[in-house]
Residue frames relative to the residue before (quaternion, step in Angstrom):
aa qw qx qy qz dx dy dz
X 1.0000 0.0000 0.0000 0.0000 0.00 0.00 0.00
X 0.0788 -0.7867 0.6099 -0.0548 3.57 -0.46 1.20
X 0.0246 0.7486 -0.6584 0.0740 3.46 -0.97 1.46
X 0.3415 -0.7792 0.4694 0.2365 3.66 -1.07 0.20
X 0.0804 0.8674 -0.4564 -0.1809 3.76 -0.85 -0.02
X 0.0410 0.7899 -0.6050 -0.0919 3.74 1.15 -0.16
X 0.7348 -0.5067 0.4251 0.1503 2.56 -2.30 1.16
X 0.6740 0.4566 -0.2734 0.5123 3.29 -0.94 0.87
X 0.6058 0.4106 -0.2568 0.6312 3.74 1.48 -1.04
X 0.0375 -0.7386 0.6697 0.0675 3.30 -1.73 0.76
X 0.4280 -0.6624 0.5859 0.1865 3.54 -1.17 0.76
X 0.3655 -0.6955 0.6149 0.0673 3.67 -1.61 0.81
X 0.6415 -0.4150 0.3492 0.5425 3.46 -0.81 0.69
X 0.6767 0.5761 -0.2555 0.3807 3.99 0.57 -1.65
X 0.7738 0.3861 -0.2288 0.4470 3.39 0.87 -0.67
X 0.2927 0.8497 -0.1261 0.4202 2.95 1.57 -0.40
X 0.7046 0.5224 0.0511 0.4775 2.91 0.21 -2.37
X 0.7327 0.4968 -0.2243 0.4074 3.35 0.80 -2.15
X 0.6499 0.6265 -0.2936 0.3145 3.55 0.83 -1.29
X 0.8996 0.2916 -0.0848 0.3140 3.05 1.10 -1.80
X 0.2802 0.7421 -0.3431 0.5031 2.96 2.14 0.89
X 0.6601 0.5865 -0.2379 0.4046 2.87 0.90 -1.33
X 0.8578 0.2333 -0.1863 0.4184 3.06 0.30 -1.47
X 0.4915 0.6171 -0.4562 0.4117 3.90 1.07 0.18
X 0.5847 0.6916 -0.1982 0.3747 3.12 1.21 -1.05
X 0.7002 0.2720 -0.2006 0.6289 3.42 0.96 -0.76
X 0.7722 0.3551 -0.4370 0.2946 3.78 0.12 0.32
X 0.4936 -0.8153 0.2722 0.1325 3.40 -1.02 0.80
X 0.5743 0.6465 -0.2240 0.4494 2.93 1.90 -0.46
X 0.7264 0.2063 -0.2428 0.6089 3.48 1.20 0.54
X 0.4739 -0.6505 0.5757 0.1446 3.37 -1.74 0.71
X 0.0274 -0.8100 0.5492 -0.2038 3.49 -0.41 1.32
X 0.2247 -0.6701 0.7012 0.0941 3.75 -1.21 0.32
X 0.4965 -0.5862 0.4945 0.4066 3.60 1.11 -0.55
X 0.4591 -0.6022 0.5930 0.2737 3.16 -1.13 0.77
X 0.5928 -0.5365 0.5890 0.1177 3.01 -1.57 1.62
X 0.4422 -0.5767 0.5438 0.4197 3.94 -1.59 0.53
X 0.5003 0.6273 -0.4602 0.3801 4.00 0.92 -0.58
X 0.7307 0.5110 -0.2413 0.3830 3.20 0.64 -1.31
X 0.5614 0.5416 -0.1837 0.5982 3.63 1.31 -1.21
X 0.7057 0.5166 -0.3269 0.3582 3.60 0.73 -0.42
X 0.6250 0.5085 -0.1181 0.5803 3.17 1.55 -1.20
X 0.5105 0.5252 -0.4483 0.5125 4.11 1.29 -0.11
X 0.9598 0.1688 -0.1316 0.1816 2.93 0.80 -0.92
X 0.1700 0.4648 -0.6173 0.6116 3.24 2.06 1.04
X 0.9191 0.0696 -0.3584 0.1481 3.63 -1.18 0.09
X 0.6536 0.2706 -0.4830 0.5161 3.43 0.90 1.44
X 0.3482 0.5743 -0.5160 0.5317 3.57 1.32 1.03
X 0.1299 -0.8156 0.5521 -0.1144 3.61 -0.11 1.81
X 0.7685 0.2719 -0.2716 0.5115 3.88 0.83 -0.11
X 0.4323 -0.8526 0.2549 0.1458 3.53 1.47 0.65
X 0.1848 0.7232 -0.5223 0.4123 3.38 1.55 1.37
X 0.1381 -0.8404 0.4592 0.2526 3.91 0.79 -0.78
X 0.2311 0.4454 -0.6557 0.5642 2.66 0.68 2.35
X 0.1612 -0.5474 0.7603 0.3104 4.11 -1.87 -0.35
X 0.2097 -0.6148 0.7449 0.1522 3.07 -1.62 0.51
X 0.8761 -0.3516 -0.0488 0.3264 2.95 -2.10 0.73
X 0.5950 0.5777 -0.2820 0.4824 3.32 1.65 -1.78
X 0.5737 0.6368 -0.2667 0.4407 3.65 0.63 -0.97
X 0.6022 0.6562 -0.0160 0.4544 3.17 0.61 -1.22
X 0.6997 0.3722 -0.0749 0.6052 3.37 0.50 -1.53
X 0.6745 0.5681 -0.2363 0.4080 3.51 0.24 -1.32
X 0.6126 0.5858 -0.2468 0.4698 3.55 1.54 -1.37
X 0.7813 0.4507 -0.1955 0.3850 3.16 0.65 -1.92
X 0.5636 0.5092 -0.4044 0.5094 4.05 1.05 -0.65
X 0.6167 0.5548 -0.3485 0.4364 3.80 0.93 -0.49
X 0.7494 0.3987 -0.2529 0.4642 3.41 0.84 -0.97
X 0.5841 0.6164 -0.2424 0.4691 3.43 1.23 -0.55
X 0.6444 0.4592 -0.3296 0.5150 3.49 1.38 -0.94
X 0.4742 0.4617 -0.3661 0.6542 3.74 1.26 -0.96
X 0.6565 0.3392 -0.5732 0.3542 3.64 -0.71 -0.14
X 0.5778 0.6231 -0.2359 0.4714 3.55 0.49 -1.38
X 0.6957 0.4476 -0.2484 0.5040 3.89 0.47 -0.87
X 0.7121 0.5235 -0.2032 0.4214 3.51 1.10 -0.86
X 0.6565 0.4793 -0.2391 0.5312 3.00 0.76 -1.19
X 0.6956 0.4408 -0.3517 0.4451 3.69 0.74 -1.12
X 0.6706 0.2261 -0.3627 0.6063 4.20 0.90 -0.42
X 0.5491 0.4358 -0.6355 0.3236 3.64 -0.49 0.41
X 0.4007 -0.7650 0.4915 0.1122 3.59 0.44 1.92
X 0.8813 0.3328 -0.0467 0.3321 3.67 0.40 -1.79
X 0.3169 -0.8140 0.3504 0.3379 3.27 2.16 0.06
X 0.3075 0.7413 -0.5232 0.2866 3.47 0.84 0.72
X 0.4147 -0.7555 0.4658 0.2009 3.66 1.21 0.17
X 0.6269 0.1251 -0.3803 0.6683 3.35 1.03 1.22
X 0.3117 -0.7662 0.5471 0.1283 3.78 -1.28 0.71
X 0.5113 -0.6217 0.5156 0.2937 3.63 -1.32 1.03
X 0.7596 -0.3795 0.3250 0.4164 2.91 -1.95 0.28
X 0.7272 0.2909 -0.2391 0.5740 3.64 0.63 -0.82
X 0.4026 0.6152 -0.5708 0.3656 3.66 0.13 0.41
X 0.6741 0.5626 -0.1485 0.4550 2.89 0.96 -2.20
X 0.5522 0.6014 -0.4146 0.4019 3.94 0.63 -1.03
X 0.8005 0.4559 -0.2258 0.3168 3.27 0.27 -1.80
X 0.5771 0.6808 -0.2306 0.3876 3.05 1.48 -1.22
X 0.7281 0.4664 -0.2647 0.4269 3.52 0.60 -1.81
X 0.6509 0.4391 -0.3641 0.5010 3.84 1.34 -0.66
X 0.7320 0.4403 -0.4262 0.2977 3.47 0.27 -0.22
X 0.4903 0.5908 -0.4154 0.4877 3.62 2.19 -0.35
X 0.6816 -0.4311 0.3636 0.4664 4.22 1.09 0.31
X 0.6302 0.4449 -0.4466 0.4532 4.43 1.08 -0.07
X 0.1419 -0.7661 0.6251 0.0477 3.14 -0.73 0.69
X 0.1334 0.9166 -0.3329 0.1768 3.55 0.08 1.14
X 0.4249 -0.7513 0.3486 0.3652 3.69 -0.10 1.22
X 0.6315 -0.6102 0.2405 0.4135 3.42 -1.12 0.31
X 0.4231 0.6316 -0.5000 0.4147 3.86 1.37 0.00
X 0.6804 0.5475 -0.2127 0.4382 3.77 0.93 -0.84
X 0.7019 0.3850 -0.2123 0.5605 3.15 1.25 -0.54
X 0.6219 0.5187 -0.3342 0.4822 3.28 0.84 0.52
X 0.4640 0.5965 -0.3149 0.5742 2.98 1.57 -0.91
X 0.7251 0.5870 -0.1403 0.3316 3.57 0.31 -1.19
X 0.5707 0.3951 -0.2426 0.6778 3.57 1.69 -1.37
X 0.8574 0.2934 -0.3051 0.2929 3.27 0.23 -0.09
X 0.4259 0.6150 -0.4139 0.5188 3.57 1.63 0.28
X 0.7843 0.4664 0.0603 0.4047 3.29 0.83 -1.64
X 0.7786 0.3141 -0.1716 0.5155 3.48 0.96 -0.83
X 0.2941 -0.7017 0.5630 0.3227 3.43 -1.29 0.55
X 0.6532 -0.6751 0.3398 0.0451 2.29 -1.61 2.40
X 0.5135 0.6474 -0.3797 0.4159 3.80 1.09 -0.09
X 0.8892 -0.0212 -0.0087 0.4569 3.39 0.76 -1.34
X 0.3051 -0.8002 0.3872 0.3416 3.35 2.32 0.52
X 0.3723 0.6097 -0.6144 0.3348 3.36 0.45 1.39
X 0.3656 -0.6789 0.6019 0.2079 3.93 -0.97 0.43
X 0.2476 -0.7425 0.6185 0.0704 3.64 -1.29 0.61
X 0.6959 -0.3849 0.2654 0.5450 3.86 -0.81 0.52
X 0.7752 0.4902 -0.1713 0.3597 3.03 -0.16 -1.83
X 0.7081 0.4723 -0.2065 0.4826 3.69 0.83 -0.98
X 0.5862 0.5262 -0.3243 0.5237 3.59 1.72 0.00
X 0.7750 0.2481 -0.3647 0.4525 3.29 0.54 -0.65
X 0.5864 0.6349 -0.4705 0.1778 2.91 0.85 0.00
X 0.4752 0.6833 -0.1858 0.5223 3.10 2.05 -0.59
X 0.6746 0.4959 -0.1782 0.5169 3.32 1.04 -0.75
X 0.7970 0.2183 -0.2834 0.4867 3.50 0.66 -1.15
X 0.4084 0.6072 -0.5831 0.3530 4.12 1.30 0.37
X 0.7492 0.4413 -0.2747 0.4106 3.37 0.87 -1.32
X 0.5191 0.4778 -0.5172 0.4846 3.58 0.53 0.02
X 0.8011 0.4656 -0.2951 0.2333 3.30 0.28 -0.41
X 0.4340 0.7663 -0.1175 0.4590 2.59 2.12 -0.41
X 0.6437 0.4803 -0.1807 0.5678 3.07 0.99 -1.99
X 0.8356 0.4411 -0.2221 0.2405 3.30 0.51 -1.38
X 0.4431 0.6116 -0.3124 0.5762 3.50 1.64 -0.23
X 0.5733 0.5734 -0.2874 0.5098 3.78 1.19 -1.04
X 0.7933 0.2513 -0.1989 0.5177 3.50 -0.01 -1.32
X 0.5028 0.6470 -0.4672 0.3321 3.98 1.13 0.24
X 0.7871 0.4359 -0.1217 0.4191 3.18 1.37 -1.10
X 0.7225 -0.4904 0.3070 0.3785 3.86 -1.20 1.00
X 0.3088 0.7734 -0.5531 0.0222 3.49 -0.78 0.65
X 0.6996 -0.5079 0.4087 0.2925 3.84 -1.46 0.44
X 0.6882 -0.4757 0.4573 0.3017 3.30 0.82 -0.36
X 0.7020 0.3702 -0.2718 0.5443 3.78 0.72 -0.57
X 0.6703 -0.5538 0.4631 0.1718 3.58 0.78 0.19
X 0.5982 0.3729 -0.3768 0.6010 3.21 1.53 0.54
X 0.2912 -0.7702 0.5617 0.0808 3.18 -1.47 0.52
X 0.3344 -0.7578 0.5309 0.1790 3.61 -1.00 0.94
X 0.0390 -0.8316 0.5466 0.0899 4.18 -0.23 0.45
X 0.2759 -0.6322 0.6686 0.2778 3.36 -0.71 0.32
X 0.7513 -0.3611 0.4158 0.3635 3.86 -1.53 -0.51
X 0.6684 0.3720 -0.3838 0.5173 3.58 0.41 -0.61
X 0.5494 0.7430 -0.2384 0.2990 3.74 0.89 -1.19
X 0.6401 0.4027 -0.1244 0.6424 3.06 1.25 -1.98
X 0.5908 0.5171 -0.4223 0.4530 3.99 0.55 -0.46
X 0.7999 0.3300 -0.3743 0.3335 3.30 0.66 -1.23
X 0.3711 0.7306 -0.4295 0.3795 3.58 1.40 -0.51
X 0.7736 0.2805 -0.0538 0.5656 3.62 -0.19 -1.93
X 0.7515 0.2245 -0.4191 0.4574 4.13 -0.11 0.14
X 0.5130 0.3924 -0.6346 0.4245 4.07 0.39 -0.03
């Protein structure tokens, strides 16, 4: 699959979307629905560094080695190669993508993320999991704290937190 982006050219959540449709679409070794525009939206508020909500090329790049590294992670815990991953599949996985999360969180997560029929997880429904919590963590470790690992939020904070 051959796409183009030259410097100077930026991509929209929509185009986005289009690319990585495209190119999920045509492989077989994983189970996908496609990546939602929500999901494409949230790639690119949190590698959209000059805050225009577009990525350029570097942006872009920086995205695609991310999704590729999550691809790699997936493929390597989908144990039974069924090209979607179990609740515990997903566990082992989401720690080895760098979240280290107790098991109340990880439930939260099988059940945000996983269809709820057979608590299995598809691509698309991984990174998305993957690139919410990065954003998460990273909003976290953005904000002032004491040292114990708690944080203090005012209102706009907690907005930006839960609406990026």
């Amino acid at each position: 699959m051959k796409f183009s982006l030259t410097q100077g050219q930026e991509i929209s959540a929509f185009g986005l979307q289009r690319i990585l449709n495209k190119v999920v679409s045509s492989r077989s070794d994983i189970k996908t629905d496609g990546f939602g525009l929500e999901t494409c939206r949230n790639m690119v508020n949190l590698m959209d560094k000059d805050g225009n909500g577009q990525l350029g090329l570097v942006e872009f790049k920086t995205l695609w080695d991310k999704i590729q590294k999550f691809l790699k992670i997936y493929k390597k815990n989908d144990l039974d190669q069924s090209g979607t991953m179990s609740s515990t599949e997903m566990r082992v996985a989401v720690e080895e993508a760098g979240f280290h999360l107790n098991n109340q969180l990880s439930q939260i997560i099988v059940s945000r993320y996983s269809d709820l029929d057979n608590l299995t997880l598809d691509f698309d429904n991984f990174v998305s999991c993957l690139i919410r919590l990065e954003a998460i963590f990273k909003m976290f470790y953005s904000l002032p704290k004491d040292g114990d690992g708690a944080i203090e939020l005012n209102l706009n904070q907690w907005l930006s937190l839960v609406m990026g």
